[in-house]
gemmi code that builds the backbone of each chain (N, CA, C; Angstrom):
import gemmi

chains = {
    "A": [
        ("UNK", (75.646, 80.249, 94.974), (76.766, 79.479, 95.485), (77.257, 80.128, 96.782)),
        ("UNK", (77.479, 79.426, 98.030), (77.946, 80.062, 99.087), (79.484, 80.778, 98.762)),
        ("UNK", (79.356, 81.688, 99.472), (80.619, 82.401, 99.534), (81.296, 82.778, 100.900)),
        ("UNK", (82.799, 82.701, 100.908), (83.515, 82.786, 102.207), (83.396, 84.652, 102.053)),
        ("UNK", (82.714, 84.979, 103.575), (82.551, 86.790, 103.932), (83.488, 87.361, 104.694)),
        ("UNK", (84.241, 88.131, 104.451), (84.915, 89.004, 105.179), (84.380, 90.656, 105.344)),
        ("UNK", (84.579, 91.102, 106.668), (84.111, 92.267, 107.000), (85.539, 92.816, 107.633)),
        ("UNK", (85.417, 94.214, 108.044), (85.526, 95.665, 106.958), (86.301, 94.856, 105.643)),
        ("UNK", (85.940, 95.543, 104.401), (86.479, 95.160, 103.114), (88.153, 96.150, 103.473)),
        ("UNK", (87.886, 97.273, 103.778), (89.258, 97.955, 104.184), (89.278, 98.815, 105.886)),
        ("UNK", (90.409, 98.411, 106.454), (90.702, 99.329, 107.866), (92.014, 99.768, 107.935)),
        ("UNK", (91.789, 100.870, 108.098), (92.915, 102.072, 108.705), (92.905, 101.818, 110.036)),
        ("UNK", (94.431, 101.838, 110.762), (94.733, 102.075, 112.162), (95.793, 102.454, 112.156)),
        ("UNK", (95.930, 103.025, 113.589), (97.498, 103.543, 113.955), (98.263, 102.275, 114.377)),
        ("UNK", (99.051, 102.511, 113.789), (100.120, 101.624, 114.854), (100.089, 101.381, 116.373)),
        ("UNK", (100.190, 100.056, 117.015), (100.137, 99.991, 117.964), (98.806, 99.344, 118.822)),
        ("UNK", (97.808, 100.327, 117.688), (96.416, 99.977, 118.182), (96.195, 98.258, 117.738)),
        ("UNK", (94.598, 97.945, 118.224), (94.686, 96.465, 118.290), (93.679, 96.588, 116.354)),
        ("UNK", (93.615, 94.999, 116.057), (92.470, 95.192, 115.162), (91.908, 93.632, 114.959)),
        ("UNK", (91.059, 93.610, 114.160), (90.000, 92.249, 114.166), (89.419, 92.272, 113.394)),
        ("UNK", (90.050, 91.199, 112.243), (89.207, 91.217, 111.148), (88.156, 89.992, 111.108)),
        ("UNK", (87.425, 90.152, 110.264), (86.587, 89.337, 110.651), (85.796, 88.282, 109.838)),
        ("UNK", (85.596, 87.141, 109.682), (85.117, 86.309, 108.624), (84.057, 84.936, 109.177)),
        ("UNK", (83.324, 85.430, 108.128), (82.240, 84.055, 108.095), (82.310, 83.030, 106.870)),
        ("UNK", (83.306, 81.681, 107.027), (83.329, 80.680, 106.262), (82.354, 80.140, 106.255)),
        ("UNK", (82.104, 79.020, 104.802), (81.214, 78.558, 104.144), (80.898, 77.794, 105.363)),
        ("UNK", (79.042, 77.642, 105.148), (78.933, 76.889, 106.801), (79.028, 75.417, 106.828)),
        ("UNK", (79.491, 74.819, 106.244), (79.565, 73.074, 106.192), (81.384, 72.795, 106.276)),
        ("UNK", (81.968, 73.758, 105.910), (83.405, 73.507, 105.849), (84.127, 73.006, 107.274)),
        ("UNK", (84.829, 72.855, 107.355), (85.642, 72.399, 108.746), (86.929, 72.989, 108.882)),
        ("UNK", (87.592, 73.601, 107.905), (89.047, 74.161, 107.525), (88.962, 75.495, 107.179)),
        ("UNK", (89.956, 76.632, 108.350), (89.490, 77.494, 108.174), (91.127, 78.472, 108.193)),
        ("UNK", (91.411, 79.535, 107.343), (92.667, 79.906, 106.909), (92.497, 81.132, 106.884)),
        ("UNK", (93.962, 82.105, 107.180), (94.168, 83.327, 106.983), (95.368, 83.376, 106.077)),
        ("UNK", (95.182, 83.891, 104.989), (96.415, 84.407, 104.126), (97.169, 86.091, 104.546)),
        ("UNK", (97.713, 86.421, 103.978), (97.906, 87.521, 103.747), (98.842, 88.163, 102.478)),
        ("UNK", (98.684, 89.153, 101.879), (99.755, 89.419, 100.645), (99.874, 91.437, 100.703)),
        ("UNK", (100.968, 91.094, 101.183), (101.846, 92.638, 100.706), (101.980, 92.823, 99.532)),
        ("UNK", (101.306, 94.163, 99.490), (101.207, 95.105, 98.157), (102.535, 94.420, 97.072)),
        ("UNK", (102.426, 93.651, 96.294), (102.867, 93.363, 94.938), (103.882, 92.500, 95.420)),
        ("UNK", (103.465, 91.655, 96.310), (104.149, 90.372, 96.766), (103.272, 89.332, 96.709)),
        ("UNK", (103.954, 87.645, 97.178), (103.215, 86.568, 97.257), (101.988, 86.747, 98.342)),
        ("UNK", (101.004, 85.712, 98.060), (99.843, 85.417, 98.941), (100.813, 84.352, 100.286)),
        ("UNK", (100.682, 84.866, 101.377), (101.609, 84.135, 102.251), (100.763, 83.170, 103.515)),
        ("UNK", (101.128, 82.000, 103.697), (100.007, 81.464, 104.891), (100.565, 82.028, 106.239)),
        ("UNK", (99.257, 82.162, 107.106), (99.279, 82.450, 108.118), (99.502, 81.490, 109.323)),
        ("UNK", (97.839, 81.267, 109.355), (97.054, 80.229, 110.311), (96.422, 79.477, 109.442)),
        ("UNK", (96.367, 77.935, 109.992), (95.018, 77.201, 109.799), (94.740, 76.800, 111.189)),
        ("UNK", (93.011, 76.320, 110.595), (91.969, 75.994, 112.053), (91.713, 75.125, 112.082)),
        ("UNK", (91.416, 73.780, 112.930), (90.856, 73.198, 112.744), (90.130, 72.183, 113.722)),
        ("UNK", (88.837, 72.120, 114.465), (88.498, 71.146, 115.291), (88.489, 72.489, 116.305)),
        ("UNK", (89.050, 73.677, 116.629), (88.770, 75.096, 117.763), (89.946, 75.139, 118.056)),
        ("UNK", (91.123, 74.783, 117.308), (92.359, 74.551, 117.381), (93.324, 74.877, 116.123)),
        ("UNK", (94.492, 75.704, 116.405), (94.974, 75.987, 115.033), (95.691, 74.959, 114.765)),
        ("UNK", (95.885, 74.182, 113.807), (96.826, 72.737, 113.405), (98.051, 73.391, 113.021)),
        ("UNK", (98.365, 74.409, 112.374), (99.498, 75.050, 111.623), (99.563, 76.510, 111.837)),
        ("UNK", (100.547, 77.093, 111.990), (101.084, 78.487, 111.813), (102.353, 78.476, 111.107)),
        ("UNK", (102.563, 79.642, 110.382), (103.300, 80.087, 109.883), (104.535, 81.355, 110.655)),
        ("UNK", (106.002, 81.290, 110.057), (106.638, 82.367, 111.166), (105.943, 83.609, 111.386)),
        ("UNK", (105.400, 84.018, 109.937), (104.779, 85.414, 110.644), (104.074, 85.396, 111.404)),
        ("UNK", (103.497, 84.506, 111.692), (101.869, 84.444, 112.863), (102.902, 84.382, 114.101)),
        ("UNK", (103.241, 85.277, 115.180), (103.919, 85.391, 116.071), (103.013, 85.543, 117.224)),
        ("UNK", (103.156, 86.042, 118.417), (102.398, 85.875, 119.571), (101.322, 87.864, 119.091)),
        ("UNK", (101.528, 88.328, 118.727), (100.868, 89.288, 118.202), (99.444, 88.819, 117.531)),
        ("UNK", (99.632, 88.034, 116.708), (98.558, 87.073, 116.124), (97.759, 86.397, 117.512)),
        ("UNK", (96.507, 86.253, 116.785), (95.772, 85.124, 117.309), (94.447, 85.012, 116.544)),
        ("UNK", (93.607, 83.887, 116.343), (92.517, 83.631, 115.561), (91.643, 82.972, 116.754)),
        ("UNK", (90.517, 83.180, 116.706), (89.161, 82.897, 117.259), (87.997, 82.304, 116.757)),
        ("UNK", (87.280, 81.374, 117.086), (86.217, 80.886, 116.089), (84.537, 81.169, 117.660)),
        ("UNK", (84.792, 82.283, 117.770), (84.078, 83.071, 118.961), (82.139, 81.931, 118.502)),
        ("UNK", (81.538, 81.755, 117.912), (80.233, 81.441, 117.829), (80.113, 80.209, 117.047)),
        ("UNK", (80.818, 79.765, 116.293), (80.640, 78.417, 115.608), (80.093, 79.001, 113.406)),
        ("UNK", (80.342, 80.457, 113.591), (80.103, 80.765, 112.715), (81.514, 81.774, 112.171)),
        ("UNK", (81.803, 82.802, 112.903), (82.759, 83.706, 112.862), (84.103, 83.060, 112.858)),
        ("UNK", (84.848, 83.443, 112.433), (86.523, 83.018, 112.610), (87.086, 84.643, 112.114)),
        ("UNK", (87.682, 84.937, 112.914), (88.423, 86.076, 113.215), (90.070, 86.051, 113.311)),
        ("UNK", (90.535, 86.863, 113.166), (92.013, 87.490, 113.219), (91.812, 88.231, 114.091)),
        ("UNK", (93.110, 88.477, 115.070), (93.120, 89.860, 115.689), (94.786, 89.613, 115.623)),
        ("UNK", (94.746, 90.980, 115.457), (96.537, 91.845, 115.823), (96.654, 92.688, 117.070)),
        ("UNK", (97.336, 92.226, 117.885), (97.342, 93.035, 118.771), (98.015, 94.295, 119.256)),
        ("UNK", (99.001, 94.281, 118.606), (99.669, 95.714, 118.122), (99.914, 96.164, 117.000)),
        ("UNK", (99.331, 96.805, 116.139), (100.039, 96.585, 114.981), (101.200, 97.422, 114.254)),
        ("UNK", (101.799, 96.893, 113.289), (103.321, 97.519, 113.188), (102.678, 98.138, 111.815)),
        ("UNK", (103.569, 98.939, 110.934), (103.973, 99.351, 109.678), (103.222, 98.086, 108.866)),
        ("UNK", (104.874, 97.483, 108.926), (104.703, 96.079, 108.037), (103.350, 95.103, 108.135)),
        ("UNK", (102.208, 95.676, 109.093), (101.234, 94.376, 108.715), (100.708, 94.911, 107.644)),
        ("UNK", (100.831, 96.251, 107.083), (99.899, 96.333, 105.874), (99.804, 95.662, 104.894)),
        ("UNK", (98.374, 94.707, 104.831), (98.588, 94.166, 103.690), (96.860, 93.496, 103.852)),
        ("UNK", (97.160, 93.000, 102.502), (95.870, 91.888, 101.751), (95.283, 91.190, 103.013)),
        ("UNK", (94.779, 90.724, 103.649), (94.378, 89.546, 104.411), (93.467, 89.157, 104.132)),
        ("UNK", (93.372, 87.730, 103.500), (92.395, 86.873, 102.756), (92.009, 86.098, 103.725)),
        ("UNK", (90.856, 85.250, 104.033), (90.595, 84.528, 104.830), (90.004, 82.691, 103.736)),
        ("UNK", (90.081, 82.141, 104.664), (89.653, 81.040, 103.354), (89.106, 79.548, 104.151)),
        ("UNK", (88.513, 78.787, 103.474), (88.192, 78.090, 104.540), (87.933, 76.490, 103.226)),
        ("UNK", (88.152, 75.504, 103.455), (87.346, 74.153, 103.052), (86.612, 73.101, 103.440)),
        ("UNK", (86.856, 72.626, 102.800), (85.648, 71.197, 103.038), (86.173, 70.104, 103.935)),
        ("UNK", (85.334, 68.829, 104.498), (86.335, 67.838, 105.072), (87.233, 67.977, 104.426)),
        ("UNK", (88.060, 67.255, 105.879), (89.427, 67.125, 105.424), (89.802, 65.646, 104.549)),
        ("UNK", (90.521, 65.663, 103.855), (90.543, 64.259, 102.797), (91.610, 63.757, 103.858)),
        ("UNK", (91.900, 61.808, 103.426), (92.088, 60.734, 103.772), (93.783, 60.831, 103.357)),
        ("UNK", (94.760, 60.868, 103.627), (95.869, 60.485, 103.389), (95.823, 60.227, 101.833)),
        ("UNK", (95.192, 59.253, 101.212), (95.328, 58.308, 100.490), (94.488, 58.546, 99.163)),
        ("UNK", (93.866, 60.279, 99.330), (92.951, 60.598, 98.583), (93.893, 62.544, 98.536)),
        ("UNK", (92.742, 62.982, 97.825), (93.363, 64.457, 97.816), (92.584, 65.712, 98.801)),
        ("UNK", (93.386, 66.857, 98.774), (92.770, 67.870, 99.602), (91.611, 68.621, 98.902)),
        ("UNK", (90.865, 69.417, 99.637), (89.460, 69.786, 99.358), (90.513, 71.474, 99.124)),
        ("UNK", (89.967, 72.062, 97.367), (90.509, 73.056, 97.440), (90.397, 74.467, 98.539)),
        ("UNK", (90.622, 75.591, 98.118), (90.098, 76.731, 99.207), (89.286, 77.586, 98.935)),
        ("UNK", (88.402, 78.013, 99.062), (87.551, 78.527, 98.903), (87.757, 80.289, 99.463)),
        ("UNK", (88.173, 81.447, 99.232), (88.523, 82.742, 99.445), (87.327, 83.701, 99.563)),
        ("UNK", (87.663, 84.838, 100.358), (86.802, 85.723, 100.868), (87.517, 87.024, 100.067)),
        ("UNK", (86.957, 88.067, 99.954), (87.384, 89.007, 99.072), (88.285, 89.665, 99.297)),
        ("UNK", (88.581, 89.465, 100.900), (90.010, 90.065, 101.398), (89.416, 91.378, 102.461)),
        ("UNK", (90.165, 91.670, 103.081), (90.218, 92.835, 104.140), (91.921, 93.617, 103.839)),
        ("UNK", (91.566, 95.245, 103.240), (92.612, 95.512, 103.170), (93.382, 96.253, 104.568)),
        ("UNK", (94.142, 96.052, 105.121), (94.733, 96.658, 106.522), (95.591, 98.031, 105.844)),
        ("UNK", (95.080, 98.857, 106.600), (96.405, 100.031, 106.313), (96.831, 100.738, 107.812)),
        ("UNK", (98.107, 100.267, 107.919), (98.548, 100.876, 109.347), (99.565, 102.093, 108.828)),
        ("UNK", (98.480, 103.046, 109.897), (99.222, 104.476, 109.636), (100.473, 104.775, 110.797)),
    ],
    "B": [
        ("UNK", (111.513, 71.305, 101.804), (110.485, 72.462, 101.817), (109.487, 72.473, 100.294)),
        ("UNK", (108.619, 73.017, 100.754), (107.235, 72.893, 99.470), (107.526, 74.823, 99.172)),
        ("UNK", (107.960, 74.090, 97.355), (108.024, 75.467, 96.859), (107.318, 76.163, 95.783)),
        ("UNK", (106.709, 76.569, 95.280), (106.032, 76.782, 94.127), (106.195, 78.390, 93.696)),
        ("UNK", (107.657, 77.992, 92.109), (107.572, 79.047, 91.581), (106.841, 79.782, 90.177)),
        ("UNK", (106.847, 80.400, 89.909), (106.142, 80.915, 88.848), (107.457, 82.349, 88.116)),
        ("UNK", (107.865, 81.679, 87.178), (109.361, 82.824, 86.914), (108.549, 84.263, 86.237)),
        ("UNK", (107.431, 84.103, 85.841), (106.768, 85.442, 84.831), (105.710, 86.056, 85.920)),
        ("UNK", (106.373, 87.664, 86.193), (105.643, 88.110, 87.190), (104.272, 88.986, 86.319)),
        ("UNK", (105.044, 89.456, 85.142), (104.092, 89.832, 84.186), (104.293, 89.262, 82.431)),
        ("UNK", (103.078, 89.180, 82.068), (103.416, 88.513, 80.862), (101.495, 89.581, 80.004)),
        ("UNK", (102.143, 89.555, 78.908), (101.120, 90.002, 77.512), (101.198, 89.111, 76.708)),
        ("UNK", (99.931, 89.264, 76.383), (100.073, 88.564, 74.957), (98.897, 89.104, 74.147)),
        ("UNK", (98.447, 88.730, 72.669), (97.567, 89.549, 72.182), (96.227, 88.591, 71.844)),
        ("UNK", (95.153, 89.299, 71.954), (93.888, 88.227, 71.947), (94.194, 87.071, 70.693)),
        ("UNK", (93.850, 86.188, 71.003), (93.608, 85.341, 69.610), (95.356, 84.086, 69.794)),
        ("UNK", (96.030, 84.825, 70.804), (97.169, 83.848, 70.393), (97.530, 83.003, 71.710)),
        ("UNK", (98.277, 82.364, 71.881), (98.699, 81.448, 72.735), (98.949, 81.454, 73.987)),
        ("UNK", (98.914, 80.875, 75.306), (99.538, 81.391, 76.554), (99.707, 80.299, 77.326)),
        ("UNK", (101.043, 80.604, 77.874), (101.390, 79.434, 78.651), (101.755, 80.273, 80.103)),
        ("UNK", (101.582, 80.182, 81.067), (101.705, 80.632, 82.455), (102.392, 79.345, 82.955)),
        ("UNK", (103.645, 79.558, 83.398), (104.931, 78.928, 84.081), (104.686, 78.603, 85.318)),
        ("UNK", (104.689, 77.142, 85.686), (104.555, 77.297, 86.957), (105.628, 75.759, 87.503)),
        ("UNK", (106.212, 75.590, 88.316), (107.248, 74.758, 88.984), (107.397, 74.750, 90.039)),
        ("UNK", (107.732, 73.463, 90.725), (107.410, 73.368, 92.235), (108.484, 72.098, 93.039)),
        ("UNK", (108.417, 72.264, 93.886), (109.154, 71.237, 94.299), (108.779, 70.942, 95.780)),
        ("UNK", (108.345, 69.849, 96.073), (108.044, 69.115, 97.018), (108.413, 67.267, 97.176)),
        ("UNK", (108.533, 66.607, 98.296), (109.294, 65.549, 98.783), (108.222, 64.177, 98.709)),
        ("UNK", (107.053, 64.756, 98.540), (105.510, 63.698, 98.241), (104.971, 63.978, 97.145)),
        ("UNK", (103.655, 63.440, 97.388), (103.047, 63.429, 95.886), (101.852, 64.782, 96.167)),
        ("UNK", (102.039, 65.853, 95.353), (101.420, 67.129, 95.791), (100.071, 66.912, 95.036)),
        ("UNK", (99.399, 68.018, 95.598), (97.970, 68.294, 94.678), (98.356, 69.652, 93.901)),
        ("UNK", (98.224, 69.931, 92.825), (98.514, 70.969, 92.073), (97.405, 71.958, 92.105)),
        ("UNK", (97.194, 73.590, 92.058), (95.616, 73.787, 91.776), (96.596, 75.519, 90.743)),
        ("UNK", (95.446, 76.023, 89.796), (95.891, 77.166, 89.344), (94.439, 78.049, 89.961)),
        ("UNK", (94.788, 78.974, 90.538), (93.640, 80.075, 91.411), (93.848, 81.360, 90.049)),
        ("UNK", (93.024, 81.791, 90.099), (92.737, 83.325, 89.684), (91.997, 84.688, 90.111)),
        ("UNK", (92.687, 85.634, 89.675), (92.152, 86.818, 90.591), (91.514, 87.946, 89.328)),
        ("UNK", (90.451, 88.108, 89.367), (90.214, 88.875, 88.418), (90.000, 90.462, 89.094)),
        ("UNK", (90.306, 91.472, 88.461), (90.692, 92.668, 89.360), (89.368, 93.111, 90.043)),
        ("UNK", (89.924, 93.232, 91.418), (89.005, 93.660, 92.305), (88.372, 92.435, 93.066)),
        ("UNK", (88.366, 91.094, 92.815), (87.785, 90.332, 93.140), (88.645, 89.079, 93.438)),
        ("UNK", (87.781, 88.457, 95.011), (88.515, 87.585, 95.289), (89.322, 86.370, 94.226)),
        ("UNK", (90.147, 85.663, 94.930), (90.816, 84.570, 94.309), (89.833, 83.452, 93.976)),
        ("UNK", (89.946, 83.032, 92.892), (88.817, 81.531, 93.030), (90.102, 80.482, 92.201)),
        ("UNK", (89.185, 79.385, 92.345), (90.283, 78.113, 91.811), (89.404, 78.149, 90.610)),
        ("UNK", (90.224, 78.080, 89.911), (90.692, 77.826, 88.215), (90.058, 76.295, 87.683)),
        ("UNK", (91.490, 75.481, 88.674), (91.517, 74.029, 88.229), (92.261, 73.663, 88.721)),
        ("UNK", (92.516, 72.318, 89.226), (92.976, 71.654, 89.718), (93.421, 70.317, 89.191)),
        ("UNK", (94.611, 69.827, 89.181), (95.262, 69.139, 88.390), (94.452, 67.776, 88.573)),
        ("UNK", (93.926, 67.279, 89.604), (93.090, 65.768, 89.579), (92.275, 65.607, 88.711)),
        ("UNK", (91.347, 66.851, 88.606), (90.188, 67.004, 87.833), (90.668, 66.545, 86.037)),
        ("UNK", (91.581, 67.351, 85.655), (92.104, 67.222, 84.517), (90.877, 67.651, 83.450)),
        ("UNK", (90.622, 68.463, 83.759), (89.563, 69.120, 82.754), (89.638, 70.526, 82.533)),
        ("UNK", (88.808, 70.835, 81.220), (89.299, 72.205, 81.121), (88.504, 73.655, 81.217)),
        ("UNK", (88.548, 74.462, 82.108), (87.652, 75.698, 82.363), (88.397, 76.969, 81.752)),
        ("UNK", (87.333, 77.566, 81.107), (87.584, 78.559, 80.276), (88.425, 78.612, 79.191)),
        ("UNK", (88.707, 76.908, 78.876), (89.819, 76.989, 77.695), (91.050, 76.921, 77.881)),
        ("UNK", (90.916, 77.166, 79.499), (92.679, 76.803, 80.438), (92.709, 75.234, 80.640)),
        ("UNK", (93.843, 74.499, 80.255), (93.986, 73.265, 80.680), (95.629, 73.330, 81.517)),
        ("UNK", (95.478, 72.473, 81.969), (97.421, 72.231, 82.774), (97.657, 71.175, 83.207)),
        ("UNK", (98.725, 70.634, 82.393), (98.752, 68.953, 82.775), (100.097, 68.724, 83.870)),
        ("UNK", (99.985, 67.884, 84.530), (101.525, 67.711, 85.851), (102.411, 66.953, 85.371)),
        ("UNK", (103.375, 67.447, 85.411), (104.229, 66.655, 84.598), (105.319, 66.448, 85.576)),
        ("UNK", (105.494, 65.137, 86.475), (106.314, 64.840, 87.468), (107.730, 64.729, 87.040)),
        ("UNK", (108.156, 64.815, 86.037), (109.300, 64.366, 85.904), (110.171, 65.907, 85.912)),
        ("UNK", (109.179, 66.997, 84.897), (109.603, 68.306, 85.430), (109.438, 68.721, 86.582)),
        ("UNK", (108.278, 68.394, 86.941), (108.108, 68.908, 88.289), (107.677, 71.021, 87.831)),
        ("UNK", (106.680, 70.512, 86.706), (105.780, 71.282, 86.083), (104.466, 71.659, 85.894)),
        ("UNK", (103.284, 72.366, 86.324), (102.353, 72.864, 86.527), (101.728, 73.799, 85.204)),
        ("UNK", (102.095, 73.963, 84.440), (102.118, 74.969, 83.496), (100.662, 74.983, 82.989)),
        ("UNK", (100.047, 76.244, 82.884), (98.671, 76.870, 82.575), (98.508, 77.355, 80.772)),
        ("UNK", (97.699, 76.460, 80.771), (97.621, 77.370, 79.080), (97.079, 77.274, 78.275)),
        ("UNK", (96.521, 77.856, 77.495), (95.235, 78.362, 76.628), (95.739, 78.716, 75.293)),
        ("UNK", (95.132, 77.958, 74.218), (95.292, 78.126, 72.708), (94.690, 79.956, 71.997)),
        ("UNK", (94.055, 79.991, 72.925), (93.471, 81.066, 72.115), (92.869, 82.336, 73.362)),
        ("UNK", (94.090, 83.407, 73.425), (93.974, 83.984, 74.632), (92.030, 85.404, 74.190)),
        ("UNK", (91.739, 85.520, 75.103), (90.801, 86.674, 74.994), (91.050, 87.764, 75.757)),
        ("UNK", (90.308, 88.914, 75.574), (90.991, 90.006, 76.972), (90.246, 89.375, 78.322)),
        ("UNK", (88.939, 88.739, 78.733), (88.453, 88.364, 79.659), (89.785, 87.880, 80.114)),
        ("UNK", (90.385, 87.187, 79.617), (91.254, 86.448, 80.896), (92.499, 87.180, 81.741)),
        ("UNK", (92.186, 88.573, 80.991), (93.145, 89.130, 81.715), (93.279, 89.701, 83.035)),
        ("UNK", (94.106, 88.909, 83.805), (93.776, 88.414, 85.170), (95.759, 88.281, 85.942)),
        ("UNK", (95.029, 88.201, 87.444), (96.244, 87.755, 88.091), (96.410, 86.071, 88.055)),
        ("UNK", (97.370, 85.673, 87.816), (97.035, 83.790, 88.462), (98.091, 83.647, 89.493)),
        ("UNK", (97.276, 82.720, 89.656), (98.489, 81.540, 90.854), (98.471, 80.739, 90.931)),
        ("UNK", (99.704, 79.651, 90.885), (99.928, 78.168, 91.057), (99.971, 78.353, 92.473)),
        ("UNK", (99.368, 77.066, 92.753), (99.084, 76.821, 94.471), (99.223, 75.083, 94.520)),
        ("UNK", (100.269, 74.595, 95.430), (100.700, 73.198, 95.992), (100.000, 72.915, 97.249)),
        ("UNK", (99.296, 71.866, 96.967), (98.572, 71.548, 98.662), (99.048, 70.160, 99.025)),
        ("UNK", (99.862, 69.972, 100.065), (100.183, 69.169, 100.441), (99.304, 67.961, 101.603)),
        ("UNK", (99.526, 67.064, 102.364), (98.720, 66.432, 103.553), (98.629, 67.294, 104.224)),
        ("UNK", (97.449, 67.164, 104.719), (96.743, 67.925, 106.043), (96.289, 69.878, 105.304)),
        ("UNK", (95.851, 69.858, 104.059), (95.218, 70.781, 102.907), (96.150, 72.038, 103.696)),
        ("UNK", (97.351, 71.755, 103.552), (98.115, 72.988, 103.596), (98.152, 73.674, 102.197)),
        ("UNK", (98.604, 74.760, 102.032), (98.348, 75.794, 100.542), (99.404, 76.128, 100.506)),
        ("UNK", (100.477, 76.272, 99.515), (101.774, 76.799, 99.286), (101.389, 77.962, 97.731)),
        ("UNK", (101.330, 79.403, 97.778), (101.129, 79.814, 96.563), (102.565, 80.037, 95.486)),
        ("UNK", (102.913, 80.441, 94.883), (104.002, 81.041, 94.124), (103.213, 82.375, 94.139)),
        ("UNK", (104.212, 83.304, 93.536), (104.738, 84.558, 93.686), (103.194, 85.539, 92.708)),
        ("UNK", (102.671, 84.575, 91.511), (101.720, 84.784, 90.552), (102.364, 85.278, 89.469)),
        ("UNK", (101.529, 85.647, 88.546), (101.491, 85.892, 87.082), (100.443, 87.199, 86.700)),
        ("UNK", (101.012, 87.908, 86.504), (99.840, 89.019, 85.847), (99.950, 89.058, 84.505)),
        ("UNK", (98.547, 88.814, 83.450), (98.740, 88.157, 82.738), (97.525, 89.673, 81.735)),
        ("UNK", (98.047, 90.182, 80.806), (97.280, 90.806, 80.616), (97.266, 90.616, 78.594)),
        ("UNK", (95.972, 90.957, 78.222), (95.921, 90.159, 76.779), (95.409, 91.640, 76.369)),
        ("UNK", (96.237, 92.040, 75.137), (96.044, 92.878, 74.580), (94.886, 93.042, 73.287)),
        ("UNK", (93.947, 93.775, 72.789), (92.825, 93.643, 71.949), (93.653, 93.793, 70.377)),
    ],
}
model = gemmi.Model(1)
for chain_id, residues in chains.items():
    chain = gemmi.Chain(chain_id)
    for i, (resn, *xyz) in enumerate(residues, 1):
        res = gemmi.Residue()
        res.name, res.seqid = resn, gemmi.SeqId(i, " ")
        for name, pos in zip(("N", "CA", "C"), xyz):
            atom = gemmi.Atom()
            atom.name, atom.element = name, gemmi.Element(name[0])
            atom.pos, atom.b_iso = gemmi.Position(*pos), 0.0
            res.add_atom(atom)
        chain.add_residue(res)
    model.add_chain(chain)
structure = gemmi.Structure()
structure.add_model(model)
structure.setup_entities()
């Protein structure tokens, strides 16, 4: 069964420095997502992708954020400074067409996560 | 606003007996319901999803609009299922709303 890949499984950085996580969604999907979840908190949305365009962000996704779909395969995160508080879970996730108004959504499909630890 | 809570952050119970995982939500349309699970160490996968209305691993969860209820639950718990869950609301345009989860651990 295909599976959504995320690479490094865990990264350490200093604060400040940049980082880029990195993911290869299922290859037929069209919908492509970053979660994230602080240590013994909710799974929180980020970004969605869609068409080389993000359709939705969330408040945390601030100008620090940005997502990339660099090759038609990769979809990436990058932080460009990073603080304390980004430490956390970052799940990446991606689905299928998008459904019809009048029909339902295609569930999400999850990557094993990238754990961030900013020192 | 699309909310999806889950009031039991941890819950036990002992193999062989009952489990219901709480889940409630509130949104202004007609939502898609889904219950995800995390088994330790390993990504999230979907469970089930309320359209489907069928039952995996013995978990069923029926929507009950009038509560505005999601609720997960299994007649006859095992330790396999002892797991994280999450109710998850997807609204138009496959947005994902999770609740807070459930750590759900079944004692032998």
């Amino acid at each position: 069964e295909p599976e959504v890949t995320q690479t490094p499984s865990h990264q350490v950085t200093q604060m400040g420095q940049e980082v880029i996580l990195r993911c290869v969604p299922i290859s037929n999907h069209l919908y492509f997502y970053w979660y994230r979840q602080i240590l013994g908190q909710k799974v929180e949305f980020l970004v969605s992708f869609y068409n080389n365009e993000i359709s939705e962000k969330s408040e945390i996704f601030d100008d620090q954020f940005s997502v990339e779909r660099p090759d038609g395969s990769n979809f990436t995160l990058k932080i460009r400074s990073t603080k304390l508080e980004d430490s956390a879970m970052y799940f990446c996730a991606s689905s299928d067409v998008r459904a019809d108004r009048s029909s339902y959504n295609s569930p999400l499909h999850f990557g094993n996560g990238t754990r961030l630890t900013v020192t | 606003a699309q909310r999806v809570t889950q009031p039991e952050k941890l819950l036990s119970v002992f193999k062989g007996a009952p489990v219901e995982l709480k889940c409630n939500y509130s949104y202004s349309g007609s939502p898609e319901l889904f219950w995800y699970v995390q088994y330790s160490r390993q990504r999230l996968q979907l469970l089930l999803r309320h359209i489907s209305r069928e039952s995996i691993k013995g978990f069923t969860a029926d929507l009950n609009k009038g509560e505005t209820s999601f609720h997960l639950k299994k007649p006859f718990a095992q330790e396999e299922d002892s797991a994280m869950y999450y109710c998850a609301l997807s609204s138009i345009g496959n947005q994902f709303y999770f609740g807070t989860g459930t750590s759900l651990t079944v004692i032998p």
